[in-house]
C-alpha positions in Angstrom: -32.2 -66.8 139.0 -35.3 -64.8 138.0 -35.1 -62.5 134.9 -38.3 -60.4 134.0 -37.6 -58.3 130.7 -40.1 -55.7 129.2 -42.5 -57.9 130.2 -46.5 -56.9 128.7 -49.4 -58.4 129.9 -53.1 -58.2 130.3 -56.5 -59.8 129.7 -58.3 -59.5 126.9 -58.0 -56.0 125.6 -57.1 -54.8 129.2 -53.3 -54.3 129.5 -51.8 -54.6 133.0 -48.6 -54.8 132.6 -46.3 -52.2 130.4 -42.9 -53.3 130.0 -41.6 -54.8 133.5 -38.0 -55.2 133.9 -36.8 -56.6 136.8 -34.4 -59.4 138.4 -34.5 -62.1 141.5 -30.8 -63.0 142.4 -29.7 -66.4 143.5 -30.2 -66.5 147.4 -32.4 -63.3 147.5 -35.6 -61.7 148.9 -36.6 -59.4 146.4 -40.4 -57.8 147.2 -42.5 -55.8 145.1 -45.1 -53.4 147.1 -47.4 -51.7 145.1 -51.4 -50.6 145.7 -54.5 -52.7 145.0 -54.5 -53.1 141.3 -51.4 -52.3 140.6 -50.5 -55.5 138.5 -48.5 -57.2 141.2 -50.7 -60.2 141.3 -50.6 -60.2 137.4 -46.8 -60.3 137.3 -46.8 -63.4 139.1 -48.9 -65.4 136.6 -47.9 -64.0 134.1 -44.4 -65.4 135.5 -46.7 -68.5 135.7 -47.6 -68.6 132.0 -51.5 -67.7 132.4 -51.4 -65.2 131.3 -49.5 -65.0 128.4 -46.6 -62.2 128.1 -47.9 -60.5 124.6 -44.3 -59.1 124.7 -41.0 -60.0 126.8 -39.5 -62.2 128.0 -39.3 -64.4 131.8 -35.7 -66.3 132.7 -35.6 -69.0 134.4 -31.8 -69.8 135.6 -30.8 -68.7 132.5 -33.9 -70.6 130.5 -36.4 -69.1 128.5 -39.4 -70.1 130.5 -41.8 -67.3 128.5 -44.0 -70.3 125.9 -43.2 -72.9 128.5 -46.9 -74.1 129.6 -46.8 -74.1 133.3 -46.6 -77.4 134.1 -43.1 -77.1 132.7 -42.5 -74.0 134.7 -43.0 -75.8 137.6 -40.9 -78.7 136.9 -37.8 -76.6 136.4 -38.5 -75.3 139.7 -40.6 -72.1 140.2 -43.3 -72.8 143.3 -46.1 -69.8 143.2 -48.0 -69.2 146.4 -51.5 -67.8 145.7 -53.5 -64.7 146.9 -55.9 -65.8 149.3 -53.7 -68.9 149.8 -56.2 -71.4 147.8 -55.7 -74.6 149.6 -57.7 -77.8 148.6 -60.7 -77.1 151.7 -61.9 -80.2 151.6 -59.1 -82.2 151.8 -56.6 -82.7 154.7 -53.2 -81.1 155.4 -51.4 -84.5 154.3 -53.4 -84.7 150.9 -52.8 -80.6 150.3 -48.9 -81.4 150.9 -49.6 -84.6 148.9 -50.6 -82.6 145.7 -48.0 -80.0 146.5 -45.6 -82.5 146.0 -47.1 -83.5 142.4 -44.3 -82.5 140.4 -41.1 -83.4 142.8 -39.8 -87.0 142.6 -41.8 -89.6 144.8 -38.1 -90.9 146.5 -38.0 -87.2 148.0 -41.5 -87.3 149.8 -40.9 -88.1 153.0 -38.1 -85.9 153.6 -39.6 -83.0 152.3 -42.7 -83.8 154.4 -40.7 -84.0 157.5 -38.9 -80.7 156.6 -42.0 -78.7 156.0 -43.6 -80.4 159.4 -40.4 -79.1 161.3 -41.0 -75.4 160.3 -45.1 -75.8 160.6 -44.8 -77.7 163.7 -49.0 -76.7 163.7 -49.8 -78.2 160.4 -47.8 -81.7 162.3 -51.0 -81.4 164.9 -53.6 -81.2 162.2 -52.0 -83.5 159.8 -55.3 -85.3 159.1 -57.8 -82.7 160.0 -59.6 -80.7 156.5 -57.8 -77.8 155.0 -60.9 -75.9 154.9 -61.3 -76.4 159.3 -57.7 -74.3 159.7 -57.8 -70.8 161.2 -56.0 -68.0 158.3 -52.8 -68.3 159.4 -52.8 -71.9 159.7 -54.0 -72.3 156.2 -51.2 -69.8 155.0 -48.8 -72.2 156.5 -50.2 -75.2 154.8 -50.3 -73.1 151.5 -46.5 -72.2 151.8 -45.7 -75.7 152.9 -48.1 -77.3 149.6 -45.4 -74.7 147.9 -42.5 -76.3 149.4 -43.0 -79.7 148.7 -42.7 -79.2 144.9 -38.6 -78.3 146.2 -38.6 -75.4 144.3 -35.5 -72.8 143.5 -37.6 -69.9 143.3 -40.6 -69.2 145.5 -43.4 -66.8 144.3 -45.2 -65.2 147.5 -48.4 -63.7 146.7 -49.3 -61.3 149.4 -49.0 -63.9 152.5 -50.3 -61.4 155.2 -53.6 -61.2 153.5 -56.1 -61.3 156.1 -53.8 -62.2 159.1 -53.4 -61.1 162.7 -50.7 -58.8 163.5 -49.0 -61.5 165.3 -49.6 -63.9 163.0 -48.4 -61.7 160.3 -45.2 -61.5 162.0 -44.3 -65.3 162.5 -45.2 -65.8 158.5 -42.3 -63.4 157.8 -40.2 -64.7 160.3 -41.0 -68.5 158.7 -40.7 -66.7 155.1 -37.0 -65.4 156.2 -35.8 -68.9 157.8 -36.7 -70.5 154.5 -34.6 -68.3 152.3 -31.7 -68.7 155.1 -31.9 -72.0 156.4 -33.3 -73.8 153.2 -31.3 -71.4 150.2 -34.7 -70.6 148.2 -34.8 -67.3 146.7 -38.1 -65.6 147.1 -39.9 -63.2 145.3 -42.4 -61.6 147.5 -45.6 -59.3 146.3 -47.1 -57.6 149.3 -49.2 -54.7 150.3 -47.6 -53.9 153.7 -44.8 -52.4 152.7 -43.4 -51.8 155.4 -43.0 -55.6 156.6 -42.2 -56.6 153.1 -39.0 -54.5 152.9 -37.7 -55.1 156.1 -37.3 -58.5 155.0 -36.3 -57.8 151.3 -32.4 -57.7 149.7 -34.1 -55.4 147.3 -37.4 -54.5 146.2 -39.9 -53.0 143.2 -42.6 -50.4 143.6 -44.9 -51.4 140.6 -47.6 -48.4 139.8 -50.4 -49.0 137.2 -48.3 -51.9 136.0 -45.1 -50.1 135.3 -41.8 -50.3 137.7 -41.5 -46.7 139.0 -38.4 -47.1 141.7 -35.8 -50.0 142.6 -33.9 -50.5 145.5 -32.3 -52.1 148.6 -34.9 -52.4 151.1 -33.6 -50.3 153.6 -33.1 -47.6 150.8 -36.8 -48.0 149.7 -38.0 -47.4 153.6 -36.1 -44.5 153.9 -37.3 -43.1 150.6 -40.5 -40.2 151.3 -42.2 -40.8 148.9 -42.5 -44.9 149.8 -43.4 -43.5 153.1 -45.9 -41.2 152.2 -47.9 -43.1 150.0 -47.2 -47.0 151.7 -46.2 -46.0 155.2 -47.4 -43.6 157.0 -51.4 -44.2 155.7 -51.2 -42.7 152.9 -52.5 -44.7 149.9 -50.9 -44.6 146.2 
């Protein structure tokens, strides 16, 4: 579904990512963990198309989506969650699912609306209060709902426990799991806490200083000590 080859990128003259390589499978959960600054977030826009790869190539379902701007991208059905979750503050929960919903076909809106209300049942109480008035998780929820409503294929996480309650934390991933099962998208999740991240995972990445250094099912990357030493057990990479 999701085919990252050799992929370079960077900013200006700073290069972040070296040659990526990597796949998302129809149907899966595929996580790459990975330190602060270790190009995860990068990898993901570049995905995006801002930034540009300078070298590589990104698959789409078997398209190459590398040129495409990402408008395009979007339409052909990639949804990218941000860091920090970047909702429209000012605005209410129905106008952030409203612009969410941009690119899908207007016939589809208020089935998708009820389907993302059904697994939010909290963003159905604050329908028309402001985005910016939501407690972190809440606003999480309403940034992987405005996601959602664009009915993508593939769904781009970018580190959704950012900030969050342990209990909190846990219900996202719970949500994030009945999505891929109940709904068929295949997600690709970037996350720091590793440990949550490949529980839920098919397979994951490690990314290190923008390079791939180990691959894996999830259970094999938990098990692995040196994923527990440096993401696991408080260590730090």
């Amino acid at each position: 579904m999701l085919k990252v080859e050799a992929v370079q990128s960077g900013y200006g003259r700073i290069q972040a990512l070296h040659g990526v390589d990597l796949t998302v499978a129809k149907g899966e959960i595929v996580a790459l963990v990975g330190a602060n600054g270790a190009g995860k977030t990068t990898l993901l826009m570049t995905i995006c198309g801002n930034p540009r790869a300078t070298a590589g190539q990104v698959r789409l379902g078997g398209e190459d989506i590398t040129r495409l701007p990402t408008h395009h991208i979007i339409r052909r059905g990639l949804a990218h969650c941000p860091e920090g979750r970047r909702i429209f503050p000012r605005m209410s929960v129905l106008e952030n699912l409203q612009m969410g919903a941009a690119t899908a076909l207007p016939i589809h809106f208020e089935q998708d609306l009820e389907r993302v209300l059904e697994l939010f049942p909290r963003l159905k109480e604050r329908l028309h209060q402001r985005g910016g008035t939501l407690s972190g998780g809440e606003q999480q929820m309403l940034a992987i709902g405005r996601a959602l409503m664009s009915r993508p294929k593939v769904l781009l996480l970018d580190e959704p426990s950012l900030g969050l309650a342990p209990l909190v934390v846990r219900h996202i991933f719970e949500i994030i799991a009945a999505i891929n099962r109940d709904q068929g998208v295949t997600i690709f999740l970037v996350e720091q806490n590793a440990y949550h991240a490949l529980k839920l995972a098919h397979r994951g990445y490690v990314m290190v200083n923008g390079r791939v250094t180990l691959s894996g099912t999830g259970a094999e990357l938990l098990a692995n000590p040196e994923i527990r030493a440096h993401y696991l057990d408080g260590g730090a990479a």
